[in-house]
N, C-alpha and C positions, 0 to 999 in steps of 0.2 A: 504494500500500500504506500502510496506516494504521503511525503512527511507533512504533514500540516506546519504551514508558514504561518509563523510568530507574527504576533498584531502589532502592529508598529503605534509608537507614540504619537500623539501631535507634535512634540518637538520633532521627533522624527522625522516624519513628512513634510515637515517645513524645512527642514534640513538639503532633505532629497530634492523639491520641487523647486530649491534655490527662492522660494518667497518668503517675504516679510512675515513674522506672523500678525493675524487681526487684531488689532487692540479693542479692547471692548471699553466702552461707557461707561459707567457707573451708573445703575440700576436708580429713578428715581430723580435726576440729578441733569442740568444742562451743562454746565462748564465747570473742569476739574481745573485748579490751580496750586502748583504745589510751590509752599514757600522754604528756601532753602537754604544753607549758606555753607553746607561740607566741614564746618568749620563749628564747635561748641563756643558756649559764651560770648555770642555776638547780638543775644535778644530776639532770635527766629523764633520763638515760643509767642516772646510778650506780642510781637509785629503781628506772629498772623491770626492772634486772638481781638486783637483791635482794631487789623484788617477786617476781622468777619464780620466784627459790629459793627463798625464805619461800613458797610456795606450793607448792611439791613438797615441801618438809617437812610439812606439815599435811597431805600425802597427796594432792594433786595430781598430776595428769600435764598438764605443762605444756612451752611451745615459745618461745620471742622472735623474735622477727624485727625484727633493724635495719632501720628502714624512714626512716633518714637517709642517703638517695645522696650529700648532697655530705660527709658530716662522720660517718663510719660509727666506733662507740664500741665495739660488742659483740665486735668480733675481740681488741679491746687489753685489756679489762676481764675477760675471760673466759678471757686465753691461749691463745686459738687461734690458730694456725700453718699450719693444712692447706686444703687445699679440696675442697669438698664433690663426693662422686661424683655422676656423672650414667651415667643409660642412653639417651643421646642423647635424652629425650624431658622427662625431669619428673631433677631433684635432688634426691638425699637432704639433709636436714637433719644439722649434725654434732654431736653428741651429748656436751655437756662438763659432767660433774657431774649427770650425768640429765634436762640440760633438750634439747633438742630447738631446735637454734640456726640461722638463716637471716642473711647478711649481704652486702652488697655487697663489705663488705670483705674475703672468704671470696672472690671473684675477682677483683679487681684488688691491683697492688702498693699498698702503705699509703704510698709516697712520691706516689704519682701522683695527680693534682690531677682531681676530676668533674669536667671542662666541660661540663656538659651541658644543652639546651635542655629545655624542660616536656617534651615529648613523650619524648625517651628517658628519664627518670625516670616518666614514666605507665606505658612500655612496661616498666622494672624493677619496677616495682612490682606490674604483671599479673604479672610472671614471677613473684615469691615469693607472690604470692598465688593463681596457677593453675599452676603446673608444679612446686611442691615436693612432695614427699612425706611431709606431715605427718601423722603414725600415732596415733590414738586418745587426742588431747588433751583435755583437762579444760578448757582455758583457752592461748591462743595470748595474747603480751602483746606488744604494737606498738611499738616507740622509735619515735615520732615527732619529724619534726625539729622546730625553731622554725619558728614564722612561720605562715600560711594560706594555704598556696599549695597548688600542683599534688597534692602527697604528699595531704594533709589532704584535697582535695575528691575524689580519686581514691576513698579509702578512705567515704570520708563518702556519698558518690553510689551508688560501686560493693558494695560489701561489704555486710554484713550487720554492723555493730558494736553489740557488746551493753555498751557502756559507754565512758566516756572518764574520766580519773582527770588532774585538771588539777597541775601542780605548779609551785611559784611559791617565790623568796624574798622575806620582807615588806617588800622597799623598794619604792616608788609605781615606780619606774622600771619594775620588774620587774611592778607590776599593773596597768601600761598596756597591754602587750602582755595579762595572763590574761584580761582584760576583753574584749578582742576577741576572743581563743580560747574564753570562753564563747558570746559572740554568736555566732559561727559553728557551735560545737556546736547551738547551740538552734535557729540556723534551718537547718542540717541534717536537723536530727531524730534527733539522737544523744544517750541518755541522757548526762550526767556526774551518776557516784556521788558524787565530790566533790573538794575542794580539798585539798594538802597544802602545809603549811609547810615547807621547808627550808631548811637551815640556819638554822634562826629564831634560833637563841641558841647562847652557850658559855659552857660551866661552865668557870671559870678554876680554877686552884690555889690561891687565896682562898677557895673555896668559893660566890663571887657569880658571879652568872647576870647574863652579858653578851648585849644586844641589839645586835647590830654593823651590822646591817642592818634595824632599826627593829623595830618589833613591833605586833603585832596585825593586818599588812597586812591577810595571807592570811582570816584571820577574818571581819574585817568584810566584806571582800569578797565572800564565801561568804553571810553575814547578808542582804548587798546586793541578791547574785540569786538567791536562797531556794537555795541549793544546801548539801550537808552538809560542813561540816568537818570533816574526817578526822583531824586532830591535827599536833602537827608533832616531826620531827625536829633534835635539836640539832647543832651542827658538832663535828666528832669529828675529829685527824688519820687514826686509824687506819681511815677509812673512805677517803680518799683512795688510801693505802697501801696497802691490802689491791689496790682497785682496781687502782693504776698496775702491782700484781705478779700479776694477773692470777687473783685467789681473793681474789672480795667477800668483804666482812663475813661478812654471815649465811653462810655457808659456809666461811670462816676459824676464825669467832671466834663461833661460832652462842647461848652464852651473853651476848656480849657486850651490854651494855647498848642500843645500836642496833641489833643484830640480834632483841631480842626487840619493840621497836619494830614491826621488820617481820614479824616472825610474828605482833601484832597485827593490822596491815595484812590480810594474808595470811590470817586467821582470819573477819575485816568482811568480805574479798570471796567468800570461800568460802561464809560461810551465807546472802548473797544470791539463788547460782545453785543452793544446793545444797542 
């Protein structure tokens, strides 16, 4: 009897066929935006939480999804406490200040440490991307962790991303890593709208504009690989603040001088898709 031929993968077959594979959508959802910067401690948490709300303000219907398994931001930043229902099949998202919120840290204890190999962080990452139930968004916004690894090619390969929004503060240290986080956007094939400076400066009680972390990084970098400069944000205590008590900025303090910062932000990305 003639041997029966092994069933080939998807990856497989995309392999053989020499074609791209399909990026899918996000179930629920019009436009994925992941915010990034390859790089820890440069404020991609606080940005793209006060991205989301600057963007429900301007009349947006919008969702975030932490999509940092080892180092999850949105449960603590946002003051959520609960965990999200499920119907044994797909998860509701839990709903804080009208945004539409997904996080690791929504099911495990915040004490407890991810040890996790690539593969169960690919298979979390299927899950908030194929079993939540994300209800008629305008704009899902991604926390992406640092770095280029498993999360970033997962989303980059698998998904359908309709943009990447880089964030950096201007010291070289900081735009060694953005520099590789653009390279891989570009050989991905993932637009990035553009670059943001954070905490680029601080206005002292003198009245003079302190560069504490150098200036002009993020700029020239943006000039470097033709991509857009988006502007930059100054260091603020009360943006820290607001955060660690769990009612960002722009939803604290929505006149506040960096909150309307982000409702510019929030304005640039809206007349893009819209």
């Amino acid at each position: 009897m003639p041997k029966e031929k092994p069933e080939l993968s998807d990856a497989m077959r995309t392999k053989m066929s020499g074609k791209l594979p399909v990026k899918n959508s996000i179930k629920g959802t019009k436009f994925t935006i992941a915010i990034s910067s390859a790089k820890g401690g440069v404020g991609k948490s606080t940005f793209a939480t006060n991205l989301a709300l600057a963007l429900n303000k301007v009349g947006c219907k919008v969702g975030i999804l932490d999509a940092d398994i080892y180092g999850p931001s949105i449960p603590k930043m946002l003051g959520i406490n609960e965990k999200p229902k499920s119907d044994g099949q797909k998860l509701d998202p839990i709903v804080k200040y009208n945004i539409q919120c997904m996080s690791i840290g929504f099911l495990t204890d915040q004490q407890t440490p991810m040890i996790w190999r690539g593969p169960m962080v690919t298979s979390a990452i299927r899950t908030f991307t194929q079993k939540v139930n994300w209800k008629d968004l305008d704009f899902i916004i991604i926390d992406m962790p640092p770095g280029t690894g498993d999360t970033q090619l997962t989303f980059s390969q698998e998904i359908k991303m309709d943009g990447a929004i880089i964030v950096s503060t201007p010291q070289e240290v900081a735009l060694l890593d953005v520099i590789r986080g653009i390279r891989m956007f570009d050989k991905l094939g993932v637009k990035i709208l553009g670059l943001i400076d954070n905490m680029s400066y601080f206005n002292g009680d003198d009245g003079k504009k302190y560069n504490i972390f150098g200036d002009g990084g993020v700029k020239r970098t943006a000039e470097e690989f033709k991509k857009e400069f988006l502007g930059e944000i100054p260091i603020n205590p009360e943006v820290g603040k607001s955060g660690d008590l769990g009612k960002p900025i722009v939803e604290e303090s929505p006149n506040h001088e960096i909150s309307k910062i982000y409702l510019d932000f929030a304005n640039k990305i809206k007349s893009i898709y819209f």
